[in-house]
Residue, then its C-alpha position, 0 to 999 in steps of 0.5 A: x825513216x820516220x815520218x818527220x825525216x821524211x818530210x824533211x828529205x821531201x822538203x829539201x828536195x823541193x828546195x832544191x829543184x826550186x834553186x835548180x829553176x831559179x825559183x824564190x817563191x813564198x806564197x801565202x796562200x795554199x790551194x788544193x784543187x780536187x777531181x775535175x777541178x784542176x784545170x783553175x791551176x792552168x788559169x793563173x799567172x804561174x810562176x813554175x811548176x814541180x811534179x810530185x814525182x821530182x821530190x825525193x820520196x814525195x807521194x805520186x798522184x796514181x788517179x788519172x785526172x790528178x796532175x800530180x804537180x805544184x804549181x806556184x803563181x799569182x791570183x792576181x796579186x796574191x801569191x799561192x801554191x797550188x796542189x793539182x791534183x792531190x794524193x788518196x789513202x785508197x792509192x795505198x799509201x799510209x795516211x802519214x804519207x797521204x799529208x807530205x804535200x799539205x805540210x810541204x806547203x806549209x813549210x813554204x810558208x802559206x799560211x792558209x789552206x784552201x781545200x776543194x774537192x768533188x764529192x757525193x751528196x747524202x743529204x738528198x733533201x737538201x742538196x743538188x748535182x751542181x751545187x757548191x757547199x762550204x765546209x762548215x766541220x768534218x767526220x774523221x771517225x772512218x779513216x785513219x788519223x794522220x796525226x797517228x805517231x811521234x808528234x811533230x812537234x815544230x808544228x803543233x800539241x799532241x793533243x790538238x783540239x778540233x773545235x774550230x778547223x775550219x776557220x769562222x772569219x774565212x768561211x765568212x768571206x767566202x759566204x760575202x763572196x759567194x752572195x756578191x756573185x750571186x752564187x748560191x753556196x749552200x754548207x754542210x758537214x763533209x765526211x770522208x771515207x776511205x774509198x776507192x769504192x762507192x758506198x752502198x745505200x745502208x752507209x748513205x743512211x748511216x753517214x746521213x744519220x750521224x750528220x754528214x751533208x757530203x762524203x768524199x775520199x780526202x779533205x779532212x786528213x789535208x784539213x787535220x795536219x794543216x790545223x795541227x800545224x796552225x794554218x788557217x783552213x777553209x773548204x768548198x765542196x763540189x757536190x757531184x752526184x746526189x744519189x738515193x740508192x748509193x754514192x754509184x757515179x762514174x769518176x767520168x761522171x764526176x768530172x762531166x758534172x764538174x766541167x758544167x759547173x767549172x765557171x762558178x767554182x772558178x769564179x768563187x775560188x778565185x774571187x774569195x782568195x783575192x778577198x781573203x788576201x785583203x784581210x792581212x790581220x789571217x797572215x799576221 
């Protein structure tokens, strides 16, 4: 089965349970939520929800804080589709699999991707455990593309270009929003890894060199197809740890570091998808 069959048997099987639940739902907005953050999913007015694991052929979260579900709903007025909890490479699926989620929620017709995760810091100069970072650009040099195959053409080029992913207008909202909640968002360059193990002190040095701020293990393959696919796309990294010796926290850790901090990731995610929705020209 090729890639592009597959997407479209998961696609169907969506459809269909979504008609099973009595469920017509198009949300605008798609929003994945990372390790320790998934709990924002809980807090909105939802709709319905769909585990991964009831779409035919749809990759399963394996990581224990990961939900491994779909949950459709409101923030406030805006209609989203929330990833909570997403699929990795390191749970050994192949990278064309690792996106089936990201494209599905763009065949149900969201037409921005906001990207969260938590990650390690190897810019230790300037970033601290508990600081938020907009996604400014990303290195994808050390993991496979997810681009890699037959090209899905209803989607977007072979060749597509990378100059701007993450998109200046929505990087600038949420920047407006940030600074009107008196939050200090800090930016940088996110570089994902494969994982699942941490880094040794030698690649923090090497990653930091070739300009990475933060490291993490997804994001970008998410942000690749979602681009490919003409979805507007803007991230917000939780910056977990900040380590000299090596990116070595616990995933316990992680999500510690992420429930002390929840209220002002959740009040920016929340606050900048209201503000973003205001701008209707990004939905046009």
């Amino acid at each position: 089965m090729t890639s592009q069959e597959k997407l479209q048997k998961c696609y169907q099987s969506l459809q269909a349970k979504l008609k099973i639940l009595n469920i017509d739902f198009k949300p605008e907005i798609a929003l994945i939520l990372g390790t320790g953050l998934g709990k924002l999913a809980d807090e909105i007015a939802i709709k319905a929800t769909l585990n991964y694991s009831d779409i035919d052929g749809c990759p399963i979260s394996t990581v224990d804080s990961h939900n491994g579900r779909f949950v459709f709903g409101y923030i406030q007025n805006v209609p989203v589709v929330i990833m909570q909890g997403r699929v990795h490479y390191y749970e050994g699926y192949a990278m064309q699999d690792v996106v089936i989620p990201t494209r599905l929620m763009k065949l149900m017709g969201a037409k921005v991707l906001f990207i969260t995760n938590s990650v390690g810091a190897c810019n230790v100069d300037d970033f601290d455990a508990g600081d938020l970072m907009l996604i400014t650009d990303h290195i994808s040099s050390f993991v496979p593309s997810p681009l890699i195959g037959a090209n899905f053409d209803n989607f977007g080029v072979r060749f597509p270009d990378m100059g701007e992913v993450y998109n200046l207008q929505l990087r600038q909202i949420v920047a407006n929003t940030a600074k009107e909640l008196n939050i200090n968002l800090k930016q940088g360059v996110y570089l994902q890894v494969s994982g699942p193990q941490f880094e040794t002190p030698s690649e923090v040095k090497m990653y930091r060199n070739l300009g990475a701020d933060v490291l993490g293990m997804s994001s970008v393959c998410e942000a690749m197809v979602a681009h490919h696919a003409g979805m507007k796309i803007v991230g917000v990294s939780f910056i977990s740890n900040v380590e000299k010796k090596g990116m070595d926290a616990t995933l316990e850790e992680i999500i510690e570091a992420a429930d002390k901090n929840y209220a002002k990731f959740q009040k920016l995610i929340a606050t900048s998808i209201t503000n973003i929705y205001k701008q209707k020209s990004l939905f046009e």
